[in-house]
N, C-alpha and C positions, 0 to 999 in steps of 0.2 A: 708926437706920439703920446706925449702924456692927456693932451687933448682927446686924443680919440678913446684913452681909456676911461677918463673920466665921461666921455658919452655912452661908452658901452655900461660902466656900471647906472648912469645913469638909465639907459635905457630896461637894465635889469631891474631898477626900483619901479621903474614905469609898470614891467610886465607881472609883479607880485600881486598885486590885487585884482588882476585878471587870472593868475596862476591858485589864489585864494577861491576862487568863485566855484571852484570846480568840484566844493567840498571839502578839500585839503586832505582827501584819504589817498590823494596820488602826489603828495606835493610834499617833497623833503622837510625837516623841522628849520632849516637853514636854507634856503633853496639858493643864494647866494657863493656861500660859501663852499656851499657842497658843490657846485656848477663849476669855481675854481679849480677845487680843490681835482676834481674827477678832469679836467683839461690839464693842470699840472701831470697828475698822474701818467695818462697815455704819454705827451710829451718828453716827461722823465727818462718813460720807457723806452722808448722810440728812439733817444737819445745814448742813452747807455747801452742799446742793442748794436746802433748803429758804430757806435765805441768800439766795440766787439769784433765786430764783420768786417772793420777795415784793415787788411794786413800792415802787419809792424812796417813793410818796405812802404809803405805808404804814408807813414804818418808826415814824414817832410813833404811831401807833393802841395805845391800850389797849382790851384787851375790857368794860370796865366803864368808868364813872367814879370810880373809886378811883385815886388818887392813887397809893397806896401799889403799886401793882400796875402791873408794867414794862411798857415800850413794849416794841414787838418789836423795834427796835432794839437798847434797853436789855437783854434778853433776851440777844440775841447778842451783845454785848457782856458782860455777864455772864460766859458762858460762856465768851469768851477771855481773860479774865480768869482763872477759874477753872483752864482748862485751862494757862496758863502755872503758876498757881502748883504746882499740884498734881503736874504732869507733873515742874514742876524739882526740889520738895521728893523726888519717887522717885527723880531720877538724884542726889538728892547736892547741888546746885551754887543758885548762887545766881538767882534768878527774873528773866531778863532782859527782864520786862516791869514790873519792878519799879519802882515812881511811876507810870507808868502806869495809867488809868482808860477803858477799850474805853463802860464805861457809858455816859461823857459824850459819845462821838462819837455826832452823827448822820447823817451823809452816809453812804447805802446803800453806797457803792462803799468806803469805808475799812473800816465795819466787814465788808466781804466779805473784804475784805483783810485786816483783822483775824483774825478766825477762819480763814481760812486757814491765817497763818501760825502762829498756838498750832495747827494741829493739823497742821503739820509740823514744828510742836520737838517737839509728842509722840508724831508717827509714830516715831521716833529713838527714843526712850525703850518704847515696847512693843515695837521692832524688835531691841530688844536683851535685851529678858526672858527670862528661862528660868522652868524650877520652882525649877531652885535659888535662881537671885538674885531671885526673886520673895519667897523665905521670909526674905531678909532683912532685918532690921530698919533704920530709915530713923528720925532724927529731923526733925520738923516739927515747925512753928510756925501755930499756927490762927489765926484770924484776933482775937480775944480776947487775942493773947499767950501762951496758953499752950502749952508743950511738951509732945511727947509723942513717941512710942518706939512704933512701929509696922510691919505688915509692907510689904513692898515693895507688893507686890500687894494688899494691902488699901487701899494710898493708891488706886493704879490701879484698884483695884471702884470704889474713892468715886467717882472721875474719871467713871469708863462710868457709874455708876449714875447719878451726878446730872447728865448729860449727857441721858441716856433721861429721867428725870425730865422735865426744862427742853425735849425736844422734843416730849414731850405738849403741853405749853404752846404751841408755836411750830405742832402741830398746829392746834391752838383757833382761834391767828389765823389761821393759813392758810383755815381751813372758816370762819371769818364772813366772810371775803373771798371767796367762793364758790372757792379755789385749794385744786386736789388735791394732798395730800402729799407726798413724795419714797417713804414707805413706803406710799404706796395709790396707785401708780401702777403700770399693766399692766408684769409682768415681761418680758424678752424670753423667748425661748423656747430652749433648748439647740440650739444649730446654728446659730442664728439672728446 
């Protein structure tokens, strides 16, 4: 995975100086970061809607009987989990959901609360990105222990990407629940 992020932002550095040619009166002052930052965004959304829509009698349901494979609770929980650490190892600081486990909550109404709030300690953190401070290097700690030396923006891919990952999954439950998505729901219309 982290290969394919590193091609993607690679390919985004490829397509800057093609994206420059066009005058730059249509082209972001960060076109990088802002390109991040607006796929976090819908995601977030999409995510925290999908939070919403799914009834509390549903937060235990797994799609299988496998053990091994999360409720949807657990699920979103996961994920604010995820998004604290990840978000806090980018700005530098230490993970203020740290000993904290979002997994083991089940009450619909906490973990909405949950994810919430990891995705407005990371609204802050993409709100403040550029291309520059995006290329900087950031140490973090995996969940293994081990460290590593990485770009800013490549921790925040991991974040978007495996956010998008974990809401195909939150898709899945939603469609055995006969509940339409937050991203398959009629868009409004311009004007509207």
């Amino acid at each position: 995975m982290r290969n394919a992020i590193f091609g993607l932002l690679f390919a985004c550095l490829l397509a800057m100086p093609a994206a420059a040619q066009n005058g730059g009166k249509d082209a972001p002052a960060n076109p990088m970061s802002t390109w991040l930052r607006n796929l976090y965004k819908n995601n977030s959304n999409e995510i925290a809607r999908a939070a919403v829509k799914m009834p509390e009698e549903n937060y235990g349901m797994r799609p299988g009987p496998q053990m091994e494979v999360r409720t949807y609770g657990q699920l979103i929980g996961h994920l604010a989990n995820f998004n604290y650490m990840w978000c806090s190892q980018a700005k530098g600081e230490k993970n203020p959901n740290q000993g904290n486990d979002f997994e083991k909550v089940t009450s619909k109404a906490d973990l909405v609360k949950a994810i919430n709030a990891a995705f407005a300690y990371c609204d802050a953190v993409y709100e403040a990105l550029t291309d520059a401070s995006g290329m900087q290097m950031v140490d973090v700690t995996q969940e293994n222990g081990r460290q590593q030396h990485v770009l800013r923006m490549g921790q925040l891919s991991l974040n978007v990407f495996h956010n998008n990952e974990h809401y195909g999954n939150i898709v899945t439950y939603l469609r055995i629940k006969s509940i339409v998505p937050p991203s398959s729901e009629p868009q409004p219309q311009r004007g509207n």
